[in-house]
N, C-alpha and C positions, 0 to 999 in steps of 0.2 A: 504494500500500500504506500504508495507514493511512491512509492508502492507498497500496497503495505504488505507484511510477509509470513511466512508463518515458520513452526519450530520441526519437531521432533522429526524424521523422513515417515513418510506416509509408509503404512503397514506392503507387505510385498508377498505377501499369501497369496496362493494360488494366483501368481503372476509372472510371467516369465522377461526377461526385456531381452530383445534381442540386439543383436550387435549391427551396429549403423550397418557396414557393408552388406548383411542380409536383409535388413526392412525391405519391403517393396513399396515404391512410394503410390502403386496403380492402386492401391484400394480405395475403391469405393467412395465419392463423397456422400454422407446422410442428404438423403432426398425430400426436398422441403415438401412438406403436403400443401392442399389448397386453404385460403386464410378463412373463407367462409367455414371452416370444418373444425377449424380450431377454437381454442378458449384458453382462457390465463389459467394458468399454475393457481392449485391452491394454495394457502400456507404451510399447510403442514409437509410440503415440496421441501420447503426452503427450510424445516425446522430438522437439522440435520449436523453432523458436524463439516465442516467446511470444507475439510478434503472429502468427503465424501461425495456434498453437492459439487462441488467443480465438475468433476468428469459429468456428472449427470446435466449439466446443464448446457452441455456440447450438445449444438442439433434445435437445440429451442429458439426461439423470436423473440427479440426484443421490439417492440411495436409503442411510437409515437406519432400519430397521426398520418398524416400518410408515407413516414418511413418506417420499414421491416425490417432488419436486419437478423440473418442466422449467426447464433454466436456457434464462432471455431476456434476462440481460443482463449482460458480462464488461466488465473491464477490463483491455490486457495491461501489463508491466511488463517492462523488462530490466535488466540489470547495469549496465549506463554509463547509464541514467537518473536523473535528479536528485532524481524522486521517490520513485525504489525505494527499497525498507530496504538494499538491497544497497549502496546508495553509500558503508554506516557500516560495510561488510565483513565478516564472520564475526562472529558473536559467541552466547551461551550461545542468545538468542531467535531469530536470525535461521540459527541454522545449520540449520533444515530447508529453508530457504530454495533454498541451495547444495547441495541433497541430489538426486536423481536424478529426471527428469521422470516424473509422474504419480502425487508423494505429496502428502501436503495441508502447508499452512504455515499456521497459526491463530496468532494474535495477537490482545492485545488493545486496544483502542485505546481511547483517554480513558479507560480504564480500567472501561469500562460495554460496549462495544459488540464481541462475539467475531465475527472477519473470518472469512472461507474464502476461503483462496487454494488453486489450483492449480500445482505445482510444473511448470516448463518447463525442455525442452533438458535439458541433459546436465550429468552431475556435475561439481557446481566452481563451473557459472553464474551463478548467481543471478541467476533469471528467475520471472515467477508471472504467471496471471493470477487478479485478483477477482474473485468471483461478487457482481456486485451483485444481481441480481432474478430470482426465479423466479414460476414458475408452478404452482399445486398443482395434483397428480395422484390423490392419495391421502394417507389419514392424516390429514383437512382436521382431524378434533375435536383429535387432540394438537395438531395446526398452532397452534390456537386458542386451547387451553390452555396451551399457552408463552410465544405470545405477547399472553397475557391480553386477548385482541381475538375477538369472536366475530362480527365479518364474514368475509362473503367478496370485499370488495372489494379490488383491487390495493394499497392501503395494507397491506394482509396481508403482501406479501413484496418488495416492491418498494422497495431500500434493501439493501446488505451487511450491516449489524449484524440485521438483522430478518432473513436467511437462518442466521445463525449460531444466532440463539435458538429460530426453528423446528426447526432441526435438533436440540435438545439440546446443542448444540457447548460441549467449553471447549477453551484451549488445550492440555489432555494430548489432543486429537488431532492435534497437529503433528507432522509427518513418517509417518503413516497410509498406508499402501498404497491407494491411490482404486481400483485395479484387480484388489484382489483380493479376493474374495465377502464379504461377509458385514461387520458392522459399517458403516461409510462406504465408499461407494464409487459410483461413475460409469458408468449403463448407457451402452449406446449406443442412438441416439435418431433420427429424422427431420429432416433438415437444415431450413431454413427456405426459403423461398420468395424471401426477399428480408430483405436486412440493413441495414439504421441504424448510420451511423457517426459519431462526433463525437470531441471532444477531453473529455479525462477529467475527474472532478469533483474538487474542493477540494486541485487541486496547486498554488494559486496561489505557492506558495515554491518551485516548480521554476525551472528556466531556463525560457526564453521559449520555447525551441524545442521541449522536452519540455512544456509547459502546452501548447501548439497540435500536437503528435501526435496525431492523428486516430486514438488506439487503444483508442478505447470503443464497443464493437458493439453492437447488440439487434436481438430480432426486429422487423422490419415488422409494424406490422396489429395488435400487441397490446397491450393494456394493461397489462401487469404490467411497465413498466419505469419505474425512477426518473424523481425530474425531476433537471436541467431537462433538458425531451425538447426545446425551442427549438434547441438545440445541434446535433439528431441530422440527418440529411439521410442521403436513399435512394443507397444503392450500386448500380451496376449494371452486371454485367461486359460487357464486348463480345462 
């Protein structure tokens, strides 16, 4: 968070990660459904712990009026992590933070670049995960216009501050109900086919053990994730 960041490396059970030179990077991107079909995440989605929600939320929509974005790529964050905002406790910015799993936490960082975080687990915690990279769905002309780039290539959104700006975002949406209609909010979406995991970006001031937590996800197969992708290496459950 600010990224903010999280501790202990995410459990590795029934997981196998294979070694860069074998991933295949052809799998499969998650296939967005049609938007008429869908609906917002309930809460109890988001009341989880944080590395658990990340991967889960690969494949889902992010929807503000008429832009949709697929998110392809999270980072999770807990409370007894070094890199989380939560390490500096409560405070005027960070109290959406501690606020109930599946509200947003918007921050702004270097004072240029508005975050979207995802609020995790349950009231008190202080947990989130970042939305680093999406995918457009719809809305691509505002997309464009925001952020005064009139590609469509993956430099479009791939990056947390450039989700923030596509969206419109500022920080008066922190602590935002993500799950209930209308304004910002989180359909549900088509899981991915196969997940990319790696250690998160520019925590290098975390402890050693949280910098090497393996709890930055993306989808396999697609383009719309940050660099460095060198990092990412294919998951694969037993």
């Amino acid at each position: 968070m600010a990224i903010c960041s999280e501790n202990p490396a995410a459990p590795k059970k029934n997981v196998v990660y294979v070694r860069r030179a074998e991933r295949t990077e052809q799998a499969p991107i998650c296939k967005t459904p049609k938007l008429k079909e869908v609906l917002p995440l309930k809460q109890s989605f988001f009341e989880c712990d944080a590395v658990d929600l990340a991967p889960r939320l690969l494949g889902k929509l992010l929807r503000r009026e008429d832009v949709v974005l697929q998110i392809t790529e999270v980072e999770a964050y807990r409370q007894d992590d070094t890199a989380c905002h939560a390490r500096f406790g409560k405070t005027p910015r960070t109290a959406p933070l501690f606020g109930q799993g599946g509200h947003a936490y918007v921050y702004l960082c270097y004072g240029l670049h508005v975050m979207l975080n995802v609020v995790a687990d349950k009231d008190g915690v202080g947990a989130a995960v970042l939305i680093r990279s999406c995918a457009p769905v719809s809305g691509l002309e505002t997309i464009q216009t925001r952020r005064k780039q009139q590609t469509i290539k993956p430099i479009l959104l791939t990056g947390p501050g450039k989700i923030g700006q596509a969206l419109g975002l500022t920080t008066q949406w922190s602590s935002h109900p993500l799950f209930s209609p209308g304004g910002l909010e989180i359909l549900d979406g088509s899981s991915p086919d196969a997940i990319l995991v790696g250690p998160r970006v520019g925590i290098e001031y975390a402890l050693p053990k949280d910098v090497i937590a393996l709890w930055r996800f993306a989808i396999a197969g697609t383009p719309w994730v940050s660099a460095p992708r060198n990092t990412l290496q294919l998951q694969k459950h037993l």
